[in-house]
Structures are given as C-alpha cells and as structure tokens.
C-alpha positions as CSV (number, residue, x, y, z in Angstrom):
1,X,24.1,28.3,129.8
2,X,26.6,31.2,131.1
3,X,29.0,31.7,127.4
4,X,31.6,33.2,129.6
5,X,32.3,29.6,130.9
6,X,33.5,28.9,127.6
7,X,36.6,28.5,127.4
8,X,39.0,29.5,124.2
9,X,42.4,30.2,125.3
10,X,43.7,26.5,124.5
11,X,43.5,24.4,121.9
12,X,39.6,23.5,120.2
13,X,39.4,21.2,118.2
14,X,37.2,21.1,115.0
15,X,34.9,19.2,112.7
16,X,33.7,20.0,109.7
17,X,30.1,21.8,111.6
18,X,31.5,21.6,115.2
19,X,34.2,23.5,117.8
20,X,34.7,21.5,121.2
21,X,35.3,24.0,123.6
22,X,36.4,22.8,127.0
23,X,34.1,24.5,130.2
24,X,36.8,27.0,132.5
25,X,34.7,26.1,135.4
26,X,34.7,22.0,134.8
27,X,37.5,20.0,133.9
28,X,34.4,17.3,133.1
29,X,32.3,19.6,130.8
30,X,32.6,21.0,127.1
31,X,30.5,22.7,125.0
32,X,30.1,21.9,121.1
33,X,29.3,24.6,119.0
34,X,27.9,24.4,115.8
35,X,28.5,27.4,113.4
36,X,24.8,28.9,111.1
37,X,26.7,30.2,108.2
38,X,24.1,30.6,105.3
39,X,21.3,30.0,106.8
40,X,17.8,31.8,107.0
41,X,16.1,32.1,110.1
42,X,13.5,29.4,109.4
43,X,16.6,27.3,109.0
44,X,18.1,28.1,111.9
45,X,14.5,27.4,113.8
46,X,14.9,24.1,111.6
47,X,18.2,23.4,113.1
48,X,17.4,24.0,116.7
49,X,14.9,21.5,116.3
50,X,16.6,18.9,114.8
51,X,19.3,19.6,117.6
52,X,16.7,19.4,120.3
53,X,15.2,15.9,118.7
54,X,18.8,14.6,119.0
55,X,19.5,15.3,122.4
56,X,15.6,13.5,122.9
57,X,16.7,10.8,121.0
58,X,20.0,9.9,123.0
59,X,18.2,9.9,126.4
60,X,16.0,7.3,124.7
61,X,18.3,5.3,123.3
62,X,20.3,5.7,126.9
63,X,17.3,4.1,128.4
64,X,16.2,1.8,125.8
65,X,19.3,0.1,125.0
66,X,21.7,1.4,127.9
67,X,23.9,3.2,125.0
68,X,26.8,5.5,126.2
69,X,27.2,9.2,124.6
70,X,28.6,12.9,125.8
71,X,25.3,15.1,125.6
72,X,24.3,16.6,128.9
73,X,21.8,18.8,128.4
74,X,19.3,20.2,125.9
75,X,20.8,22.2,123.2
76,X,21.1,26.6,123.0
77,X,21.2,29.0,121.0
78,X,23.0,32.3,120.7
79,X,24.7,35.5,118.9
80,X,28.1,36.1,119.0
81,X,29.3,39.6,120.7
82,X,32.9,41.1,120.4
83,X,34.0,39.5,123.3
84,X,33.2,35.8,122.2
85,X,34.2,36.6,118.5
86,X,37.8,36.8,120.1
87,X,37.8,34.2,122.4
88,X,36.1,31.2,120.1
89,X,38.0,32.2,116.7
90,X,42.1,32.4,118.6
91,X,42.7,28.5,118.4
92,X,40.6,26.4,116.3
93,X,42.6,23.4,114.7
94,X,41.0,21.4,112.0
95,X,41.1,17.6,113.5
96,X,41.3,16.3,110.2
97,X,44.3,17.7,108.7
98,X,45.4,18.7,111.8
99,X,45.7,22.6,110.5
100,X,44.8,25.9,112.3
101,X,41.7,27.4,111.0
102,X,42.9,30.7,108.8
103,X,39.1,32.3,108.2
104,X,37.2,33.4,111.3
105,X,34.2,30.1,111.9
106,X,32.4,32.2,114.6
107,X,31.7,35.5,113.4
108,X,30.6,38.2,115.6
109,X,26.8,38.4,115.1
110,X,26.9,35.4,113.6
111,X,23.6,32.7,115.7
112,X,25.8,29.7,117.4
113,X,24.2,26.7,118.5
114,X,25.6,25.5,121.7
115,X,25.6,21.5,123.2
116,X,26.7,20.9,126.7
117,X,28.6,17.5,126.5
118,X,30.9,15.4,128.4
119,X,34.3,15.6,127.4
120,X,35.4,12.4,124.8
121,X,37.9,10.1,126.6
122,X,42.1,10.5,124.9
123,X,43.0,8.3,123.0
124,X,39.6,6.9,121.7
125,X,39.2,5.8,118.0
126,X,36.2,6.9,115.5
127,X,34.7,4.0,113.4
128,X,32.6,5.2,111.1
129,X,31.4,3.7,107.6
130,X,31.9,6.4,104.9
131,X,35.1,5.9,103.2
132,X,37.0,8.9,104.8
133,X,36.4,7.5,108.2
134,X,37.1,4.1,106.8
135,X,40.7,5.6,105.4
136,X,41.1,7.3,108.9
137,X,40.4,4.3,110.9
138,X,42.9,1.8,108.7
139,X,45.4,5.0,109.4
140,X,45.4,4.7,113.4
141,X,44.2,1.4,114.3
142,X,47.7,0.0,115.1
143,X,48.7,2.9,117.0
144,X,45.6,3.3,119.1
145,X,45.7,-0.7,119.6
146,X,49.4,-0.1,121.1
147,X,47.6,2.1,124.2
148,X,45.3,-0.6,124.9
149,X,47.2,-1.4,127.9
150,X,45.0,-4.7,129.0
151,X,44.1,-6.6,125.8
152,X,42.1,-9.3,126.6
153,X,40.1,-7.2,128.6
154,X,40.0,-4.6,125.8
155,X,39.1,-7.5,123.4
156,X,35.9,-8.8,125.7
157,X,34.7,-5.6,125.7
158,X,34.9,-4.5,122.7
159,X,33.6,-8.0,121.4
160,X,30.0,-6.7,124.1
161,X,30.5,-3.3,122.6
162,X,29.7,-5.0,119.0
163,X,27.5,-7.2,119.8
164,X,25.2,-4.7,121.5
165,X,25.6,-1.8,118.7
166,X,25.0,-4.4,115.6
167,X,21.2,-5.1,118.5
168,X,20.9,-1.2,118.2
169,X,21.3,-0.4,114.7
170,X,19.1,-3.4,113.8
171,X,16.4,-1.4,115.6
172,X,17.1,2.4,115.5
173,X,18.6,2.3,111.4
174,X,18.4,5.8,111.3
175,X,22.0,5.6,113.0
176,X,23.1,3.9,109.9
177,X,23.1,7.6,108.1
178,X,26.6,9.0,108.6
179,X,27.5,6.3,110.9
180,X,30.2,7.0,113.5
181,X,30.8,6.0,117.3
182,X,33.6,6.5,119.4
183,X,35.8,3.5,121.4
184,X,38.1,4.1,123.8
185,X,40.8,2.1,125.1
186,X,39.2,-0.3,127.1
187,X,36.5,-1.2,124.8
188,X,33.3,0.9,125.6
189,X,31.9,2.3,122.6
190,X,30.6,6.0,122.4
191,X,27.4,7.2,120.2
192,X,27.8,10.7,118.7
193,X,26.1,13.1,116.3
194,X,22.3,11.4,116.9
195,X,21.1,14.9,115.0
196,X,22.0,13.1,111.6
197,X,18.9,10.7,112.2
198,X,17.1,14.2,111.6
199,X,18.8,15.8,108.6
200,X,18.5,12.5,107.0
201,X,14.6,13.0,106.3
202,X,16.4,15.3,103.4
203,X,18.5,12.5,102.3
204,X,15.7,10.2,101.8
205,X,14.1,12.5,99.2
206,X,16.9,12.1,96.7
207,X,17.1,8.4,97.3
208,X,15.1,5.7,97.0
209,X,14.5,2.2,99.1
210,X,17.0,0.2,97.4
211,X,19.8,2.7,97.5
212,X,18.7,3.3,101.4
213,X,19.1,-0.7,101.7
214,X,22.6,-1.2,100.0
215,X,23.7,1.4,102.5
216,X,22.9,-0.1,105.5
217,X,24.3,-3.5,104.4
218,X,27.1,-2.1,103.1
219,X,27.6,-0.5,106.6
220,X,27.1,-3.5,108.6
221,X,29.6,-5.1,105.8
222,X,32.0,-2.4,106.9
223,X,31.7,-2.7,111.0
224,X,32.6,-6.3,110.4
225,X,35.5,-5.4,108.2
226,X,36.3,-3.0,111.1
227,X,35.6,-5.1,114.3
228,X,38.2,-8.0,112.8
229,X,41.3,-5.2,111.8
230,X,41.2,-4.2,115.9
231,X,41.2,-8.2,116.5
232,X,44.1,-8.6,114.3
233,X,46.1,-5.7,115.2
234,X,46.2,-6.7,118.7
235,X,47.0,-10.5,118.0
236,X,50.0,-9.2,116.0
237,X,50.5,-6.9,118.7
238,X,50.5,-9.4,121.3
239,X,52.7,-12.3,119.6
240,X,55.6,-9.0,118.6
241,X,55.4,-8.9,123.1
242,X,56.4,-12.4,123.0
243,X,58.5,-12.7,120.4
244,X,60.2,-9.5,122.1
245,X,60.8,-11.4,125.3
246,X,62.6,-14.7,124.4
C-alpha cells in the first residue's frame, strides 16, 4: 500500500468508524480508512486482527456462497505524518446528515487502519435491520426505485438476491449483528462490514441466548418488511407510467 495514492482533494465520504477515499491512480479502487482514537496498543493489535479475520471471512463466503463485496486485499496499518494529516482531514462529509466534518478524524500521529476496496456502485441503497437504517431505507426507497431504469429485470433479481442472502444468513448468523448490505440498481446485492462478525464476540458477553435469538428473528422479520416496500414502490411506480401515458 503506497498512502500517497490516496486521494483527498474531493469529496470522502464518511461513516461513523470509516473515510472512503478514492485511489488517484484507479478510477476502480478506494481505500477505507478506519480512525484508532482511544485506543491502546493491544487494542489496536486487537483491531488489526479482527480486520484481517474479516477480509478472511469475505473470501470464504465469496467462495462458499458466491456472495458479492468491495474488499480487495488484506487490510494495513499506518501513522499519520504532516503530509496525510492535510490531505485526509480537507473534505470529509458525514453521509448521514450529509455535514462536513468540523474536528480533525485523522490526526497526525494518530495509527489508521487502511482497506483496499472496490468502489460501491451510485445510486445503491443500504438495507440494514437496526432502526436507523430501517428509518433511512423507508426515507429513499421511492427515489432509489425511480433510477431503476429496467424493473422487471430489477425485480427478478433482486427477488435471487433475497432468496440467496435469507440461504446465507441461515448459515453464517454472525452477519445478523449489525446487519447491512448494499443493492444497487439492477438488483445485485453487496455484503459490507464482515469485521462486525468479530466485534460481536463482545456483544455476546452482555447478552444472553434468547436476546441473541429475538434479534435474529426480528431481522429476518425486518428484511421481509424490507424486500415487499421495494416490491410495492415499483408497482406504484410502474402503474403512475401508465396512468401517465393514456
């Protein structure tokens, strides 16, 4: 990993943990960068790990179950010098409320941990089950279903897409913690974050089998909620067309 390929002079978008930096050499490649603020080194070590584990466990599941997802290569680590301090801290703009980041996220000297990825396809929407994603989701569906610009092909793949994840989560439940995927607009779905089937070891100590069990229903109660809104937006969508040309 060369950091000067990083590129910071437009736009990166941001998560709550995570910068998406596009590559000045690749139109194709990006880097995600995940900030260390507050940890100890043996967290850090901890984290690298757990990053490492993910990337393992998306190849695997990429052979396994034929799943798509962005990660390239094995994750990095490094420190932040004065010349990256400026470039990765100029345009960072919170994807959630949309907002330019006022504090510095990449401090110099801070440790960053560094995932090359492919870049996420416009337009695509993120399903997840917790309730903010749910609220973001019922925001956008009707908009992202208006750039669906073949339907009924849209609608027999996402139908596969669904059919195949629900087959996945079934075996690999660890994806149920924090659940979130990407799907663009012609129906393929996108796996992201696989590092939460790691951090969720933590989880499991605070709750117990029952609570673990009435999540995962309660997420698979959620997709289906999910799955029939984007069926129903683009039937309304698609009797407004006719309606629109008598």
């Amino acid at each position: 990993f060369n950091s000067d390929d990083l590129a910071g002079s437009k736009q990166v978008p941001c998560g709550w943990h995570k910068c998406f930096f596009r590559s000045k050499s690749n139109r194709q490649v990006g880097y995600l960068v995940a900030r260390s603020t507050g940890m100890s080194s043996s967290e850090k070590r901890k984290r690298l790990k757990s990053l490492d584990s993910a990337y393992n466990l998306a190849k695997y599941l990429e052979q396994e179950y034929n799943i798509r997802h962005f990660l390239i290569a094995p994750p990095t680590s490094l420190t932040v010098d004065k010349s990256l301090e400026s470039r990765m801290n100029s345009n960072l703009k919170s994807e959630t409320n949309r907002r330019n980041f006022k504090q510095q996220r990449f401090p110099k000297g801070s440790v960053v941990f560094v995932e090359k990825v492919k870049p996420a396809p416009r337009h695509a929407l993120l399903v997840g089950c917790k309730e903010s994603k749910r609220n973001l989701f019922h925001k956008v569906v009707n908009k992202f279903v208006s750039r669906v610009k073949e339907k009924e092909a849209f609608t027999r793949q996402f139908t596969k897409s669904f059919v195949e994840l629900r087959e996945v989560l079934l075996h690999e439940p660890c994806l149920l913690y924090d659940f979130q995927v990407l799907i663009d607009t012609k129906g393929t779905l996108y796996h992201l974050d696989f590092d939460r089937c790691f951090s969720m070891k933590s989880a499991k100590k605070k709750d117990g089998p029952s609570t673990k069990k009435l999540s995962q229903n309660s997420c698979f109660k959620s997709l289906n909620m999910i799955e029939q809104q984007v069926y129903d937006a683009i039937d309304k969508q698609q009797v407004d067309a006719k309606h629109t040309l008598v």
